[in-house]
N, C-alpha and C positions, 0 to 999 in steps of 0.2 A: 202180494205183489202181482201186481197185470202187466203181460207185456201183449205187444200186437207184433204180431206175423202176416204174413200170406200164407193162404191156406194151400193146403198138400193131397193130394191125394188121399193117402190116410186118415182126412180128416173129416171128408165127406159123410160117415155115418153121424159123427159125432155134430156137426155142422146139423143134420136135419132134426138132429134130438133137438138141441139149440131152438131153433125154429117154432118145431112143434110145441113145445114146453111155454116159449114165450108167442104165439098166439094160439095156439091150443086146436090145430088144424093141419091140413096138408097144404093149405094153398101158395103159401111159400116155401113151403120144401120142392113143390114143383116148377114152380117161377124158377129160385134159382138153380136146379135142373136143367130146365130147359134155356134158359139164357146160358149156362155153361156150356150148353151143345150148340149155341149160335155163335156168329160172326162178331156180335156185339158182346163177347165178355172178355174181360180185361182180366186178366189172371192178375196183374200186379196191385189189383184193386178189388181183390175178394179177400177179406182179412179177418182173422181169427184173434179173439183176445182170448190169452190164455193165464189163468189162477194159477202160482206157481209155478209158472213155466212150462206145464205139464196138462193142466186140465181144459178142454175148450168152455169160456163163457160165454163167449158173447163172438155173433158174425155182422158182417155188414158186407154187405156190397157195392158197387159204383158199375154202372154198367153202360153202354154206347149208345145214343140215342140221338133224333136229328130234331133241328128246328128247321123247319122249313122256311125259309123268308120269299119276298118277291123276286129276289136278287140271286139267290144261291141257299142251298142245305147245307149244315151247318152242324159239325159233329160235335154233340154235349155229351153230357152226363145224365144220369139217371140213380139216386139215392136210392135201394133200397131192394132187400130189406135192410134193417136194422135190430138187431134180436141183441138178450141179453137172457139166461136165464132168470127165473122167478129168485132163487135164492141170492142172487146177485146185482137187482136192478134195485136203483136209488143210491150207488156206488160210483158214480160217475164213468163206469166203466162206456156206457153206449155214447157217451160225450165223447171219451179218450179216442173210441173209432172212428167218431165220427172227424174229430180233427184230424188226424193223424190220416185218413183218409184222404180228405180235402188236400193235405198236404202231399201225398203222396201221388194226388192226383195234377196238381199243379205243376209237379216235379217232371210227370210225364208230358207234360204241355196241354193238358184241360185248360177250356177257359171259360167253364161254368158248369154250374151241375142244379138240377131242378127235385125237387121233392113234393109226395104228396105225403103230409104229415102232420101234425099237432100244428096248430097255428100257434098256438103258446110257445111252445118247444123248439122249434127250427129256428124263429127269428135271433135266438139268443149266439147261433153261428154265423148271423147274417145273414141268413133267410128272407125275402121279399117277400109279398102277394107276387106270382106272376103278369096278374093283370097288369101291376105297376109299369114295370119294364116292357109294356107291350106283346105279352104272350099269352097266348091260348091253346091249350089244350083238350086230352078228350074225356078229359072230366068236368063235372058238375060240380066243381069243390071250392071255390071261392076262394077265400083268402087261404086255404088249405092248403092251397096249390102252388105251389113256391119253386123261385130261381134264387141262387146266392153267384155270384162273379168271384172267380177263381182271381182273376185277373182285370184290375182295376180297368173300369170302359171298355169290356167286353161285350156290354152289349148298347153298348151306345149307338144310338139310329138303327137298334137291331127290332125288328116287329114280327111276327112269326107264330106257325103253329108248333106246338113240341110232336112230334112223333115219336110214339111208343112200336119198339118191336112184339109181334103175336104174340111173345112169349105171357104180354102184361095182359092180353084178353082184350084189349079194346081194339 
């Protein structure tokens, strides 16, 4: 059985195992580091699945990020990471976060959130190309690069760059 919480304090070692294990690196153990020690993180949107109630599998996070338009900046979302252990992925578990997320984000009054990820993989949550809905970012990543709308015509007449906090490196 998997349930999804918000994560804890205590849960931060076990959170970076998570990470490292599923992409076999630190560089997300430090991303979400250092966006926990910014402005831009959303404690109610850093979520742990937990095997039994007890075990951490799988984290994902949602983090604050702006679009800038002609008109006004414009507080969105930011997917990621998204980690699931090795022994545990193909479980539908990093799907379960990833809804349950969105929804939890929506709850708070998000009204979008952008992803650079699988292009296969995201669309299937309603994931766009960014380009579609008129954004650009500071990536080189094509249809990689994706928006999903929390909230139907969110971004309607919205054109804009995404802004990433230092934490992302760009």
């Amino acid at each position: 059985m998997i349930e999804v919480r918000e994560e804890k304090l205590q849960d931060h070692e076990e959170i970076s195992t998570i990470l490292q294990k599923a992409f076999g690196g630190e560089d997300e153990v430090t991303l979400v580091k250092e966006i926990r020690d910014s402005a831009y993180f959303v404690p109610e949107l850093s979520l742990v699945a937990l095997h039994n109630r007890r075990d951490p599998v799988g984290y994902i996070l949602f983090s604050e990020i702006t679009i800038s338009t002609e008109k006004e900046d414009l507080t969105s979302l930011a997917l990621a990471p998204v980690a699931v252990v090795p022994e545990f992925q193909r479980e539908g578990i990093g799907s379960m976060l990833i809804q349950d997320g969105m929804m939890r984000a929506t709850s708070l009054g998000y009204r979008h959130v952008v992803v650079l990820g699988h292009k296969e993989y995201y669309p299937k949550f309603g994931f766009l190309p960014a380009s579609e809905q008129k954004l650009s970012g500071p990536f080189d990543a094509g249809d990689a690069f994706m928006v999903k709308e929390l909230k139907k015509g969110a971004l309607k007449d919205v054109s804009g760059e995404v802004v990433y906090p230092k934490a992302f490196g760009v």
